[in-house]
N, C-alpha and C positions, 0 to 999 in steps of 0.2 A: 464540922468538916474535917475530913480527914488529911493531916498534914501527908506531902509525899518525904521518902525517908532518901536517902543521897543513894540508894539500890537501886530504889524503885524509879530516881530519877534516870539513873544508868543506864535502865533496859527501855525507859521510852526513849531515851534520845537513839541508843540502838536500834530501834525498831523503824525511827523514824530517819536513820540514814539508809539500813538496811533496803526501806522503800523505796529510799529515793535513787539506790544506784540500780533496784529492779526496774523502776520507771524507766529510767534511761538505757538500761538494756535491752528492757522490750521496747523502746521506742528507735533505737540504734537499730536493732533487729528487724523492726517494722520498716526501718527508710532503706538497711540495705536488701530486701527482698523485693521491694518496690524499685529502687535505682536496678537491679538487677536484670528487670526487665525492662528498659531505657539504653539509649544508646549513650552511653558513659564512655570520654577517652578512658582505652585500654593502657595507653603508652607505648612507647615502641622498643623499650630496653635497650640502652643505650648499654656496650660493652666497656670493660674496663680499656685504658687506654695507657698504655707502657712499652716498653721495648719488646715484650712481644707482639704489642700489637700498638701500631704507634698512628695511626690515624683515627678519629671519629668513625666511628659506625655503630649500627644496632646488632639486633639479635639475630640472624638471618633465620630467611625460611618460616616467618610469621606474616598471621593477615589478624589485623587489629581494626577497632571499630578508632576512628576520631572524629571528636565532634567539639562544637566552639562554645562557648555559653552557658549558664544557665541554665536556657530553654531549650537545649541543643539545635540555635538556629541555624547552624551547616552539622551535616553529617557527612561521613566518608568512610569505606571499608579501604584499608592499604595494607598491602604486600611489602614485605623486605625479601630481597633475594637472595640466591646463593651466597653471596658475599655480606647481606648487612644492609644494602642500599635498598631504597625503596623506588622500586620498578615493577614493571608489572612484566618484565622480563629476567631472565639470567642471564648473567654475563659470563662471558668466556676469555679470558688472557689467553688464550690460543686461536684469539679469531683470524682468519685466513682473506678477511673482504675488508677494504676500511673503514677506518674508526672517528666517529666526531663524538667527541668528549664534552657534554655541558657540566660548567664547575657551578655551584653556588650556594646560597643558604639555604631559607625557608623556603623562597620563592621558587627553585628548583626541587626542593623536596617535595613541594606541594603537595602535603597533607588535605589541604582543603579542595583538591580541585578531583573529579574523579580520575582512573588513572587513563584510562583512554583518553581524555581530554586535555591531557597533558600536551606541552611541547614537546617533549623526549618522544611520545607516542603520535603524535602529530608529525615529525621528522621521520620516525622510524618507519610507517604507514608510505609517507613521501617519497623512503630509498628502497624501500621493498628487500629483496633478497642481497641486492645489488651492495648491500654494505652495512653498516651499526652504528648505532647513535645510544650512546650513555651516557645516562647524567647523575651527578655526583654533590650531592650537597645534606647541609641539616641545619638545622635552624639555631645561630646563633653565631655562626660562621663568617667571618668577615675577610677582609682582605687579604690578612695572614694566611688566615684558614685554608683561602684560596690556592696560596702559593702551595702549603703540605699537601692540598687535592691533586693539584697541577704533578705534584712530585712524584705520589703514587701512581697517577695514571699513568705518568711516564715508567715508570720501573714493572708495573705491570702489565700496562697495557696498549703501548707503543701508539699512540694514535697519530693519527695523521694531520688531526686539526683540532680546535679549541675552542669553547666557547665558553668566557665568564661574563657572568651577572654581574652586575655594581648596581647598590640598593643604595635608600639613606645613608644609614647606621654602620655602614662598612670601612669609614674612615677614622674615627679617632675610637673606635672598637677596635680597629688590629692594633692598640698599641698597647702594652700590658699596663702603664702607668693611669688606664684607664678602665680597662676590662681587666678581667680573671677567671677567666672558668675553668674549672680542671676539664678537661679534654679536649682543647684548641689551645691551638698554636697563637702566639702573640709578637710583636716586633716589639724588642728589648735593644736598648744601644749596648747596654753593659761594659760603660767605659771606652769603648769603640768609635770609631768613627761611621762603619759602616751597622745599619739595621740588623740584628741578628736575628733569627726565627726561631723561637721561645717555643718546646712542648709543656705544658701543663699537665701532670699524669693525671689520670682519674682513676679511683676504684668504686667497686659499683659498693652502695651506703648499704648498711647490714639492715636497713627497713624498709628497703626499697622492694624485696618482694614481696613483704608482707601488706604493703600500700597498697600493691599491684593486685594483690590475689581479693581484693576491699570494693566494690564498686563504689561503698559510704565514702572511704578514705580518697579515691580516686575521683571522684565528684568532685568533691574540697579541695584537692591540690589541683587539679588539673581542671575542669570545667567551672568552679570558680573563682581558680586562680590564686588561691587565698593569700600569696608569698607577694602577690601584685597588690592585692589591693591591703596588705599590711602596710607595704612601702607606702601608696599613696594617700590611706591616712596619715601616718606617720609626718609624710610632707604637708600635710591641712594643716593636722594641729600644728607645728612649726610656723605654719604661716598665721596662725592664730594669734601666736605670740610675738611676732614680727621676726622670729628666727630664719626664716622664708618668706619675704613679704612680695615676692613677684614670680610664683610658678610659671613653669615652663609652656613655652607653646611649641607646637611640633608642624616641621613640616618633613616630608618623607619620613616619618617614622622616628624622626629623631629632633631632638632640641631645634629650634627656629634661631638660637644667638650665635652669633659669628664673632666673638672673640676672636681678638689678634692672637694670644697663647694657643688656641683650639683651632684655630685656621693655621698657625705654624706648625705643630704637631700632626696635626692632622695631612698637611703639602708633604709632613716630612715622610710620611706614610705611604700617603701613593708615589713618592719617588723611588721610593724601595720596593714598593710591589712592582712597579714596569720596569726597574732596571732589574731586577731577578726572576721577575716569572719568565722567560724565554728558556733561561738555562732550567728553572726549574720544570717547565713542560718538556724541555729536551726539542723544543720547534723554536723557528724564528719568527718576529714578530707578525713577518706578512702572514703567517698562518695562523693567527691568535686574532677573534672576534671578542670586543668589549662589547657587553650591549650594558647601556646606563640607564637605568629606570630613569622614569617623568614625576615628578613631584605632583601626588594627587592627594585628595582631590580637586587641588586648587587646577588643577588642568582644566577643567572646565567653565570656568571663569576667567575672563581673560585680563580683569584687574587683580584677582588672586595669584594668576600663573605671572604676571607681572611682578609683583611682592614679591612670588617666591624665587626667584633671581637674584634676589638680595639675602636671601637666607643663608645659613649654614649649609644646607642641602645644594642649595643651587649655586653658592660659589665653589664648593669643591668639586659636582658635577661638572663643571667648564672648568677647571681646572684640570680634572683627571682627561677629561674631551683634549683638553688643548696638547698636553704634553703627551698621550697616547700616539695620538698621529704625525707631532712631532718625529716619535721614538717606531714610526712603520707600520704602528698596529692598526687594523681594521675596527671601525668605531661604528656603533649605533645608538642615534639618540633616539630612545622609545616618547618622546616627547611629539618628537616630530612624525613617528611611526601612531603613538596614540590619534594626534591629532588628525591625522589624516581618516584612520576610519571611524573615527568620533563626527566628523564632518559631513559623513558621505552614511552613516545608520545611527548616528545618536548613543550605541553605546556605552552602556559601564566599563569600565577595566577590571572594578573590585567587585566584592561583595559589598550590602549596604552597613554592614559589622565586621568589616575584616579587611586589613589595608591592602593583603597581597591580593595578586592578579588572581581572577577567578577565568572560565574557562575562557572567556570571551578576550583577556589579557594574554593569556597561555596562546591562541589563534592567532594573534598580531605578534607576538614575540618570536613565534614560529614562520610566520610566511616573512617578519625581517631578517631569519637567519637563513632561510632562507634564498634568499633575494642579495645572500654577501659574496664578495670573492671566495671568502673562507670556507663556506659551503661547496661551492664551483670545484674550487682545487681542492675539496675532497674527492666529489662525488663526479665532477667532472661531467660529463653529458650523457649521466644515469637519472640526473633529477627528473623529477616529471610531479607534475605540478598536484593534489591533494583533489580527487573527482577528476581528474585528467581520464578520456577511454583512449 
């Protein structure tokens, strides 16, 4: 038998790497031609964020495919408009009819819900020619966030009235000692007494279009989330080792423990967002509608929606409830809005894989804004009710 000589060992290990990076070429090659024709989130390009351009927004004047999962078990095609916002209309800073402004995250962005099916579209449909309704939000936006929304819209677009969201996760997220994303805004004391409004600059990552132009690459980060589910192994093993030995439970979207430190920080948050959103809208409270999500889906269970009143979610919910109205503003608890047409058709809110309101959510969010003063004294005795002849 022929010994091999250290050459001839050289060129088979060569051959045999050689192979194996063609394998995976043509197997990369294979899945992105296959994803290709799949509905793959596209993403929605989120622009740099700096003093020339100092608010969150996308790439304007795109319609992108999003889709949730996996198995893309939601799909959705969405529009950004003129500006960046994702509408299915364009917006004009020169509008001449009045303005009701909805501020908020995801929940307002609503990627997942179509866009006719929206409340922004659901409102707009309801004031007809008679006036404009825009909504102003992106997903990861919290209370802070709000107030730089609220600011813009004032310097742009002088509205007349106000509507912010309040989710879970919107409270001890506006505080920078907690979150950090580059392109939102965060409440920072910085040796102060009073909350100060933190920008985060962002510039767009030098591999970001090259992700984008990948439906392979775009699979991976975005439909299966890969940066998510890093972190939550990450927290298994941890608990493995008793590093983490009590994982999290969530209600609204966020942590279920109500720490004294997390419940004080967090009180100290919503006090700064309602004593400064006013000036920041440039309106007075009476013209500002809070609407507060309902802790789901323990809503549907009446010893779960029970519990959740003790949570994280549900004591700063009545928290931010109680001192709102205290401070003038117009409140709505979607709890009390859920449950009422949860009683009378049985209804979802959500999707069965996805916490935000699906269309059916988006219909009751809309006829309780409806049904506010804050609406009235927009729109005044132009409403008229959605199928009204």
């Amino acid at each position: 038998m022929k010994a091999m000589t250290p050459g001839s060992h050289r060129a088979s290990l060569s051959v045999m790497v050689v192979t194996v990076l063609l394998s995976l070429l043509a197997c990369g090659t294979f899945l992105e031609i296959g994803l290709r024709l799949l509905p793959v989130s596209e993403g929605f390009r989120a622009l740099a964020v700096n003093d020339a351009n100092p608010i969150y927004r996308y790439a304007p004047n795109r319609t992108a495919v999003w889709s949730k999962g996996w198995n893309f078990s939601i799909t959705n095609r969405v529009r950004t408009n003129n500006l960046g916002f994702i509408s299915e209309v364009d917006y004009d800073p020169k509008h001449a009819t009045p303005l009701l402004a909805i501020v908020g995250d995801s929940y307002i962005e609503a990627a997942m819900v179509p866009s006719d099916q929206t409340a922004a579209a659901r409102l707009r449909r309801d004031i007809g020619a008679r006036g404009a309704v825009y909504s102003f939000g992106a997903s990861g936006s919290a209370l802070s966030q709000y107030l730089a929304y609220a600011n813009y819209v004032k310097d742009v677009f002088r509205p007349d009235g106000l509507v912010v969201t309040v989710v879970g996760n919107d409270f001890d997220e506006s505080l920078l000692r907690y979150k950090q994303v580059p392109g939102f805004h965060y409440f920072s004391q910085n040796g102060t007494a009073e909350m100060q409004l933190i920008r985060l600059d962002r510039e767009i990552p030098l591999w970001r279009d090259y992700v984008a132009a990948s439906s392979l690459a775009m699979y991976v980060v975005a439909n299966l989330e890969v940066a998510g589910l890093l972190d939550r192994s990450l927290k298994r093993v941890k608990g493995w080792f008793g590093a983490d030995p009590k994982p999290n439970t969530y209600v609204g979207n966020t942590a279920d423990h109500a720490d004294p430190a997390r419940i004080a920080d967090s009180k100290t948050a919503v006090d700064a967002f309602l004593r400064q959103l006013p000036d920041r809208a440039g309106l007075p409270a009476s013209t500002i509608l809070l609407v507060v999500d309902a802790p789901r889906p323990e809503l549907y269970e009446p010893a779960r929606r029970d519990a959740a009143t003790r949570s994280y979610f549900g004591l700063m919910r009545a928290y931010l409830m109680d001192r709102a109205v205290e401070q003038g503003f117009e409140v709505v608890d979607m709890e009390r809005e859920f449950l009422e047409d949860y009683s009378r058709s049985g209804r979802r809110f959500e999707h069965p894989d996805d916490h935000h309101w699906n269309s059916v959510g988006h219909e009751v969010f809309a006829r309780a804004v409806r049904k506010s003063a804050v609406y009235e004294s927009v729109f005044g005795g132009a409403r008229q009710e959605v199928g009204a002849k």
